[in-house]
C-alpha positions in Angstrom: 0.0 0.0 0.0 1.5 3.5 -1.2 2.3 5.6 2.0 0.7 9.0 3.3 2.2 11.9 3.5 2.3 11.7 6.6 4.1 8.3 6.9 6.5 9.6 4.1 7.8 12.5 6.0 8.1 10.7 9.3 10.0 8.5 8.0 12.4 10.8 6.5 12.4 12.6 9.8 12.8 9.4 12.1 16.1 8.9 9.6 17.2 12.1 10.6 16.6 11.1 14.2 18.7 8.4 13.7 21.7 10.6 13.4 21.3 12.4 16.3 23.7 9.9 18.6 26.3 9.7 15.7 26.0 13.2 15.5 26.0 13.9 19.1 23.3 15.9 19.1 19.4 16.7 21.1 17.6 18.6 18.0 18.3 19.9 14.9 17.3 23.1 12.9 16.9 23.0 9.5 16.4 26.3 7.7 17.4 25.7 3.4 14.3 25.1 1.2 15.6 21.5 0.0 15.8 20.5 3.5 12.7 21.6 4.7 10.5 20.5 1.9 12.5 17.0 1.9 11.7 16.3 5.8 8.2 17.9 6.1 6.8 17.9 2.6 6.4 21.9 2.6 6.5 23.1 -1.3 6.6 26.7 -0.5 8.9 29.7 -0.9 12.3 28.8 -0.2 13.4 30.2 3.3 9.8 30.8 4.6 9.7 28.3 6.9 12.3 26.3 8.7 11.6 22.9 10.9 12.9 22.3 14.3 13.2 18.5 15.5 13.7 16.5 18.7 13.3 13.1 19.6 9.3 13.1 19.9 8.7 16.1 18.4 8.5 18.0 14.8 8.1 21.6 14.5 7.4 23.9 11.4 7.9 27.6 11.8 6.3 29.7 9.0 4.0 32.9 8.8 0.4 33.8 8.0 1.2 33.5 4.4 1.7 29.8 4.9 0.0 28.4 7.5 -3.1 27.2 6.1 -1.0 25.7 3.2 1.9 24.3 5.7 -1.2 22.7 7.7 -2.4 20.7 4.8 1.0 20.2 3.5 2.8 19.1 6.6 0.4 16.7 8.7 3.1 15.3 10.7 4.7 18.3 11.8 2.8 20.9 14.3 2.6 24.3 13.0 4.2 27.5 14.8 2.9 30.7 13.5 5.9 33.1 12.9 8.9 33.9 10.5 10.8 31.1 9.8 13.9 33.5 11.1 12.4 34.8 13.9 15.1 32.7 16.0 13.4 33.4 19.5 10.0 32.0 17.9 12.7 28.9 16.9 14.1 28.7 20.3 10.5 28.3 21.9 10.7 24.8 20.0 13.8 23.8 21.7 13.7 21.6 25.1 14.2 23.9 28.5 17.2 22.6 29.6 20.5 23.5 27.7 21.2 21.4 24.7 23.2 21.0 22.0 21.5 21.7 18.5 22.6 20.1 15.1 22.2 22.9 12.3 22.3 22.8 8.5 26.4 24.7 9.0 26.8 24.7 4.9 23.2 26.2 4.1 23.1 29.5 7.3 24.8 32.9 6.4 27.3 33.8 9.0 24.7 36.9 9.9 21.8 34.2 10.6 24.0 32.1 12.7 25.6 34.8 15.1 21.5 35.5 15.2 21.2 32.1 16.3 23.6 31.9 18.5 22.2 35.3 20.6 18.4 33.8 20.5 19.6 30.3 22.1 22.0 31.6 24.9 24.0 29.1 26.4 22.7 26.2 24.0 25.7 24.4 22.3 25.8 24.4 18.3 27.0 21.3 16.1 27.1 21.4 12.1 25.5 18.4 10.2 27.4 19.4 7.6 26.3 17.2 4.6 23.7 14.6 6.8 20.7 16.2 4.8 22.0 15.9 1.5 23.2 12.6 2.3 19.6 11.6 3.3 18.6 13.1 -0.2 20.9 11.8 -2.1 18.9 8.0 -1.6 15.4 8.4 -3.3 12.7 6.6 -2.0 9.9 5.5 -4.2 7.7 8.6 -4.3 10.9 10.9 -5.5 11.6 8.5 -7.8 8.0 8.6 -9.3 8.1 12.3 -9.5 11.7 12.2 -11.5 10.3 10.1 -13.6 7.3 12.4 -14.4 9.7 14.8 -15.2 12.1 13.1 -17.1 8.8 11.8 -19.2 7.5 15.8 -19.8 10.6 16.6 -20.6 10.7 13.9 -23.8 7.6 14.8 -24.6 8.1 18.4 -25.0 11.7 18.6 -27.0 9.3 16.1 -29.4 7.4 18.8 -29.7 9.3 21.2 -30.0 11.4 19.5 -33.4 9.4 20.8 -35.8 9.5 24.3 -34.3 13.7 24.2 -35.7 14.1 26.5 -38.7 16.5 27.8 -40.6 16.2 31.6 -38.4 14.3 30.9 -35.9 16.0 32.6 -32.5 17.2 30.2 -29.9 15.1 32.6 -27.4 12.1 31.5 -29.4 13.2 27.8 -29.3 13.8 28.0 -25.7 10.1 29.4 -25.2 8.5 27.3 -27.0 10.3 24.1 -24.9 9.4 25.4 -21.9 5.5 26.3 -22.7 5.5 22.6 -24.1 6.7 21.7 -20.9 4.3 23.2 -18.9 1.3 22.0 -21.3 2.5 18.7 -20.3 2.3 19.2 -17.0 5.9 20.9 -15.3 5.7 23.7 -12.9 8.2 25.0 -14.8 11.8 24.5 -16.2 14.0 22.7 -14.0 16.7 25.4 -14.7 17.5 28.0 -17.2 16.8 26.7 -20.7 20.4 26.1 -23.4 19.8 26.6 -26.7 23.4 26.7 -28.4 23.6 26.5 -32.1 26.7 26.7 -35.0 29.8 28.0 -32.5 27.4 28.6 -29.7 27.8 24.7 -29.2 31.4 25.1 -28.3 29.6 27.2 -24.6 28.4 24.2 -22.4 26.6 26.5 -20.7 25.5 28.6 -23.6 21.6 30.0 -22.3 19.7 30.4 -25.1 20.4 34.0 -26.5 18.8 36.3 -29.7 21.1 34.1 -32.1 19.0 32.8 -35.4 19.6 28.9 -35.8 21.1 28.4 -39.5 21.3 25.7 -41.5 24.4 23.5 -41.5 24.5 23.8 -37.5 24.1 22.1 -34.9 21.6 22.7 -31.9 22.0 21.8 -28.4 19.3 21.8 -25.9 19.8 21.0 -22.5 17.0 21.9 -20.3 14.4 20.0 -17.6 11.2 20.3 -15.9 10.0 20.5 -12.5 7.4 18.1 -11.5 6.0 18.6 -7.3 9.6 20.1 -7.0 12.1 17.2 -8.5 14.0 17.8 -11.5 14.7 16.0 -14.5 17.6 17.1 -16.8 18.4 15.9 -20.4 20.4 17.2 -23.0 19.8 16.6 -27.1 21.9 17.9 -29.9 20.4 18.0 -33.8 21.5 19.5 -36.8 19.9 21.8 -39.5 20.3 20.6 -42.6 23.8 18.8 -43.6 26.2 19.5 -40.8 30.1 19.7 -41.1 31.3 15.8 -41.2 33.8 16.8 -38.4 31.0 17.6 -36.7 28.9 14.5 -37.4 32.3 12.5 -36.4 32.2 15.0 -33.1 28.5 13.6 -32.4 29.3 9.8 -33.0 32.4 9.7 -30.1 29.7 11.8 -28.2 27.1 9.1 -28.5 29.7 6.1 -28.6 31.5 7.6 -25.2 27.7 8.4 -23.4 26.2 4.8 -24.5 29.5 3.0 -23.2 28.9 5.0 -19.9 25.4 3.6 -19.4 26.2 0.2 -20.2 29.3 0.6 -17.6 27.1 2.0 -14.7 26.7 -0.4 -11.7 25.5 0.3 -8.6 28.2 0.4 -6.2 30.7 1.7 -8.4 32.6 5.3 -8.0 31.7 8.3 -9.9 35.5 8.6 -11.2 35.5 4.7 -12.4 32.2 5.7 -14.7 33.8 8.8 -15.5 36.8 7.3 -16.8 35.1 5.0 -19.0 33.4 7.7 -21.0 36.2 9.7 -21.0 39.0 7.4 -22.3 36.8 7.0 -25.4 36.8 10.7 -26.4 40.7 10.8 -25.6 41.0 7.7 -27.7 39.0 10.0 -30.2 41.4 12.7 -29.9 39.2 15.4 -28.3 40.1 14.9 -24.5 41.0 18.4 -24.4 38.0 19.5 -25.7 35.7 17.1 -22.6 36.4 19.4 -19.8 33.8 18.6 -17.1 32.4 16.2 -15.4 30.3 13.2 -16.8 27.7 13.7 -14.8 26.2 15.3 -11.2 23.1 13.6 -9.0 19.8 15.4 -9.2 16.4 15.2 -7.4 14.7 18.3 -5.7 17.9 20.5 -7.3 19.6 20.2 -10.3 22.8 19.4 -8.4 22.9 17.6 -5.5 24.5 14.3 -4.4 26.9 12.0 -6.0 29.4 13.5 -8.6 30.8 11.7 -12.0 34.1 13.4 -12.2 37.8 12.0 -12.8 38.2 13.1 -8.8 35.0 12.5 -7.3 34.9 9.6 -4.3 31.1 9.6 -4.6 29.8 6.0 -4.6 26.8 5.5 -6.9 24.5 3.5 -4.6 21.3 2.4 -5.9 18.9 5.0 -5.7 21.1 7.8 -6.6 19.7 9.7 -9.4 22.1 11.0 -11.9 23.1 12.5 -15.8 25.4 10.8 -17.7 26.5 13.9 -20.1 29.8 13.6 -22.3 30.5 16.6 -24.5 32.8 18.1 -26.9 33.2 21.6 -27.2 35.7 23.2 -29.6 35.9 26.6 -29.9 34.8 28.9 -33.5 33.7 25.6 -34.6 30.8 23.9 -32.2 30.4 21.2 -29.4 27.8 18.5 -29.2 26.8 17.0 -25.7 24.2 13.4 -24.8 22.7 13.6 -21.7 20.5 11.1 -19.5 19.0 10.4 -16.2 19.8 7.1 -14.6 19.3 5.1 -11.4 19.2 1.5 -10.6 16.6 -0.2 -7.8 17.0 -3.9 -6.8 19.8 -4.6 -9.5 17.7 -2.9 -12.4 19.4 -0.3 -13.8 16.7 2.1 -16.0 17.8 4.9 -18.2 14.6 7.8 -17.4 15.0 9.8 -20.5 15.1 7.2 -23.2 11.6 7.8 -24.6 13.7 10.8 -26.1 16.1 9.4 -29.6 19.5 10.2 -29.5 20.4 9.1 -33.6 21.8 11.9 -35.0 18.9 13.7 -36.4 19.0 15.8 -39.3 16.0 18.1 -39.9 
């Protein structure tokens, strides 16, 4: 039987609980938006409301603005009306006796912490450094339902959006059009800002989409996402207009030969750095590994980065659960760049590729 909200969240926040003797700690505070809305279920502004948690206890502090929806929202947690940092309405969550509180160190401004400090008084402060994210990083089935809703929009809509690549059409007008297609199908809303990179423009791996008119003979990358109940998905696609540059088609085929020999590799267990590698060799191989400078890949789920890493350093194990892009690219400047990207994650040995309803063929339109 699929669990309730309210089971959900306590059981994200009794794994929190856990931590507390490893951690050394009576409570915690968690104040970023990820955190909040990971633990409690809260899908509200960012930084309006903040939870506090003890051993029996859950607390979520937001104001007027947000109580009725934090009340339907957040059945396992009891509601405190005020700011979320309004640190004196925080410290009326916290036991009476002096105790020592684990915080969210890597998400507080050095302002809000001093603020902290002051409100509390002689309460002791430890950092739980990367505990949440670690959490996070593991998605249990209902995350995993709503990345795969994403990761299906997101196909859908660059589908749609193929015949809308012209021979002058902007890529602001392409990027538009991706997103509204996104949102027809059901997104929130992009996932992050929308690339559109075409002819040279390729060679940017971050190239937003800008008032440049497509041509033919170029290639088009889109990398983009949507947002589905907060998760992201995040894919990338390259095409061409018309008959591309055969370097260029050549460029593409390592691309695709590097990223489908990365997703056959992928085990669960293995290091981001071993799967890294074995894309990465094949472009060298190629004779463009100067040309592959980042990272295969980084974990997503309610941000676009978050988690493991796929990088030639990175000591992130990719457990099962872990969601994560699998992204070659080659990018050489005043000429172009292509780059593949997928989702994957494995669960109980099954290893499942969430964007590939979306071709990745060379098309030529």
């Amino acid at each position: 039987m699929k669990e309730t909200i309210y089971e959900t969240t306590k059981r994200r926040t009794d794994s929190l609980r856990k931590l507390f003797d490893e951690k050394k700690i009576d409570a915690a505070f968690i104040s970023s938006g990820p955190g909040v809305r990971y633990l409690s279920g809260f899908a509200g502004t960012p930084k309006d409301a903040s939870l506090f948690i003890t051993p029996e206890r859950a607390y979520i502090i937001t104001d007027s603005r947000y109580t009725i929806q934090a009340g339907e929202q957040c059945p396992y947690y009891e509601l405190v009306s005020g700011r979320s940092s309004d640190f004196n309405k925080v410290r009326s969550c916290a036991p009476a006796e002096r105790s020592v509180i684990g915080f969210e160190n890597l998400e507080i401004s050095y302002i809000d912490f001093m603020r902290m400090k002051e409100a509390f008084g002689t309460y002791d402060f430890v950092g739980l450094d990367h505990a949440i994210a670690d959490l996070r990083n593991i998605k249990d089935d209902l995350e995993l339902e709503y990345i795969k809703k994403a990761c299906e929009i997101a196909c859908g809509a660059i589908g749609d959006t193929v015949p809308y690549i012209k021979d002058g059409v902007l890529e602001l007008d392409l990027a538009t059009e991706l997103e509204y297609r996104m949102k027809k199908r059901g997104a929130s809303g992009p996932s992050f800002d929308t690339i559109v990179a075409s002819g040279v423009r390729g060679a940017l791996p971050h190239g937003l989409a800008s008032a440049k008119p497509v041509r033919n003979g170029e290639l088009i990358t889109f990398d983009f996402g949507s947002l589905y109940n907060g998760y992201c998905s995040d894919m990338t696609r390259t095409f061409a207009l018309g008959e591309p540059d055969p370097e260029m088609v050549r460029i593409y085929n390592v691309v695709l030969e590097a990223q489908l020999a990365g997703i056959d590799a992928y085990k669960a267990g293995m290091k981001g750095s071993e799967l890294d590698k074995v894309s990465r060799d094949i472009i060298a191989a190629a004779g463009y590994g100067n040309y592959f400078g980042h990272g295969l890949g980084h974990g997503v789920g309610l941000e676009i980065h978050e988690g493991v890493g796929v990088s030639p350093g990175s000591a992130s194990v990719l457990a099962e659960r872990t969601v994560f892009s699998i992204e070659p690219g080659i990018y050489i400047e005043n000429k172009g760049g292509v780059r593949i990207e997928d989702l994957v994650t494995c669960v109980n040995g099954v290893k499942t590729v969430l964007t590939a309803s979306s071709p990745k063929a060379l098309m030529i339109l």
